[in-house]
N, C-alpha and C positions, 0 to 999 in steps of 0.2 A: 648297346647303341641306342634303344629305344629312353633308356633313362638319361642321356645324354641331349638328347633331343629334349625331352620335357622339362629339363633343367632347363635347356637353350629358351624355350617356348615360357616358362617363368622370367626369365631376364628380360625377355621383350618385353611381355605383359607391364613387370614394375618401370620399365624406362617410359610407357606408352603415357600410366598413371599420374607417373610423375610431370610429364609436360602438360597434360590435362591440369594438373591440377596448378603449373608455375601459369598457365595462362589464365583460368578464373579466379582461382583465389592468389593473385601474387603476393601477398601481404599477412598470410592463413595466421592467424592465431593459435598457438597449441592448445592442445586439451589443459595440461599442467598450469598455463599462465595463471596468475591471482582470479580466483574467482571471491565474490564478497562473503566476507567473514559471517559464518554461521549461517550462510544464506544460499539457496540452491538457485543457478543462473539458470532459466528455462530456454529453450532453442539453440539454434548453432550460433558461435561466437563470432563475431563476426570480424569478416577481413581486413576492413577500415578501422581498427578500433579508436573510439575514443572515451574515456574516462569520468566519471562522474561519483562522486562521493558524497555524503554527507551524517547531517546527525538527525534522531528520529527522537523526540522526546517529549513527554505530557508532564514533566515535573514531578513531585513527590504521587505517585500511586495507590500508596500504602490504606488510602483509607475507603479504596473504589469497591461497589460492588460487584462489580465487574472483573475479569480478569484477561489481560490481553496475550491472545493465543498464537498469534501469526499477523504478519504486516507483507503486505502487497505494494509492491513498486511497479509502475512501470513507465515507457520513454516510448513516446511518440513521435516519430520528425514532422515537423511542418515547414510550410511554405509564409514567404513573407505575409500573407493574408488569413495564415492561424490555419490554413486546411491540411486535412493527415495526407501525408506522402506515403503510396503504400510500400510493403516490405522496410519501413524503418520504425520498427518497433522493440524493444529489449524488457525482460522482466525478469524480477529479482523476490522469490520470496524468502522470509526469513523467518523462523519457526522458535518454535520455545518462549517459556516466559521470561527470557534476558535477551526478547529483539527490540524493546526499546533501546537502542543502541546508535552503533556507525552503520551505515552500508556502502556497498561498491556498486558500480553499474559501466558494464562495459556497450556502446553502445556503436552503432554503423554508420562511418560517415562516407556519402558518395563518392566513388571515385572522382569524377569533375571536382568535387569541393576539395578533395584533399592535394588535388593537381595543383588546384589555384591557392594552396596556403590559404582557405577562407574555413569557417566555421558553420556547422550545420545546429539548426537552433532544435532544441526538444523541447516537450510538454511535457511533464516531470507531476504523474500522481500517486499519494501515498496513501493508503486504506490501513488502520489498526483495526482488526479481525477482533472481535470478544466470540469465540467459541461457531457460533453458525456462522455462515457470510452475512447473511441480511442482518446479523447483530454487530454494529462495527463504527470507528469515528473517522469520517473522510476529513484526509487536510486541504486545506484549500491547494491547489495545483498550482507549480510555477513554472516557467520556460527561463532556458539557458541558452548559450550559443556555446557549443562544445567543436575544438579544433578535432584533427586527428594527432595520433600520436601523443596526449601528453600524460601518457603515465605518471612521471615525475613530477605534474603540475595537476591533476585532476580538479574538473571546474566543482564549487562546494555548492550544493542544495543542500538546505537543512530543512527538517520540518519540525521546528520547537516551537508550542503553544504553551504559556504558561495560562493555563484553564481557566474559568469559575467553574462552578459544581450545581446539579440540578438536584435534588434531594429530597426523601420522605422523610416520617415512615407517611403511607397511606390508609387509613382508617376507615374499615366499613361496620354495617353492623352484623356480617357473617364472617363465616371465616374464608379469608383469603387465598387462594390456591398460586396463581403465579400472575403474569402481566407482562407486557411489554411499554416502552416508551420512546417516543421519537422528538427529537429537538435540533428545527432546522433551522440554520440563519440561511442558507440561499439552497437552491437546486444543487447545489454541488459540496456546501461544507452542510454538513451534518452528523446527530452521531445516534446511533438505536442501540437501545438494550433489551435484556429481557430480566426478568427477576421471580424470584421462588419464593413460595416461602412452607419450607419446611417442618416449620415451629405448628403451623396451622392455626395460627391465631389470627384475630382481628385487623391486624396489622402487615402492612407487608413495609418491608424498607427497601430504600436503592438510593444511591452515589454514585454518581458519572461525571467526567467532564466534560464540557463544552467550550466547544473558540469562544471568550468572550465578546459581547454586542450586546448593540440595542437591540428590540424587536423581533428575538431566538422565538418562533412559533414551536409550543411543546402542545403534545397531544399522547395518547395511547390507547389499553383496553387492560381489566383486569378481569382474571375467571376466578369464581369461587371453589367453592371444593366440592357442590352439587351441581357444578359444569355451566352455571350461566356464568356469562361470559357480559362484559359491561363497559363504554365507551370512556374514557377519562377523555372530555373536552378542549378542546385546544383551546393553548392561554398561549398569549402574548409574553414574554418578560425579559427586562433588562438584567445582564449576567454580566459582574464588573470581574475583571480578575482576580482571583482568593475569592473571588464573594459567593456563598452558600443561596441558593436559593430554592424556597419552596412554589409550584405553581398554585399553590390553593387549592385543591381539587376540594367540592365538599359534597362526599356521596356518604 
């Protein structure tokens, strides 16, 4: 009788769960649903879902010194006046050196908006990782207006920059231990490297790309191999697309 009873007291429990759950989440997304290819969706998926895809890509790679480790998504809601809405946020990162790729982004649209058939707009930023976080190339950020529901239509963000390239080698008259460099066109597109040099020579080199513009402010520091450590000057320079440029450092 007593195991009769806690069966009984189990069927409550799951019927209790279940209305709990058809009344907050009425729309619940499963765990299995598509999450983005090669990429791990961070937090719970949300009840409103709506859909957002796109392409991630810097062009030919092959000759960077750099190599890119991981890329950071993520979707902010805002309000008509650009301010974050809180709890509408979704993030997507994607790992391995084959994420220059597609990704997914499932993201939360309010219930009011999906009542009204109307579209909830996001802030949509894309970070390519080169190995530490602070070593990394920010795309410039874009906003969307994503419906609910459109799986079979997902609205398309790309982030495709076809590059210029900043580049050495760097030439002192000790030997070069490593460095870093920074080249920013605004507070929010930029891209930092860091660079080694192994060989222990005079020389250090590095190749990275940059959003092309006028006016990309580069700057950095390089250590020697008896630990002083030395400012590389900020230069000003024009960076056309394909086009190689050196900032002139002359130390």
């Amino acid at each position: 009788m007593k195991k009769v009873r806690q069966n009984y007291a189990g069927l409550i429990l799951a019927v209790v769960l279940a209305m709990a759950l058809s009344v907050f989440c009425p729309m619940a997304v499963l765990a299995d649903d598509p999450i983005p290819p090669g990429g791990i969706t961070e937090g719970e998926v949300p009840c409103n879902p709506g859909y957002i895809k796109g392409i991630i890509s810097l062009g030919d790679t092959s000759r960077n010194s750099v190599t890119a480790t991981q890329v950071n998504l993520s979707a902010t809601g805002i309000d008509a006046a650009g301010k974050a809405i809180s709890g509408l946020t979704s993030n997507v990162t994607l790992k391995g050196a084959g994420n220059l790729s597609q990704y997914e982004m499932v993201v939360q649209i309010p219930t009011e908006v999906m009542n009204a058939g109307g579209t909830q707009r996001y802030l949509i930023h894309c970070t390519i990782l080169y190995g530490r976080t602070i070593n990394n190339f920010n795309f410039k950020s874009q906003i969307v207006e994503v419906p609910y529901g459109n799986q079979n239509a997902p609205k398309v963000v790309d982030f495709v920059v076809k590059p210029g390239f900043i580049t050495g080698p760097l030439t002192t008259n000790c030997q070069v231990k490593s460095g870093s460099i920074t080249a920013q066109l605004s507070g929010e597109v930029s891209t930092r490297i860091e660079f080694s040099n192994s060989d222990l020579t005079k020389y250090a080199t590095f190749y990275f790309p940059v959003q092309p513009n006028k006016g990309i402010q580069v700057w950095g520091e390089y250590t020697l191999t008896n630990g002083w450590t030395y400012p590389l000057e900020k230069k000003t320079v024009d960076v056309a697309e394909g086009q190689e440029v050196y900032p002139g450092w002359a130390i």
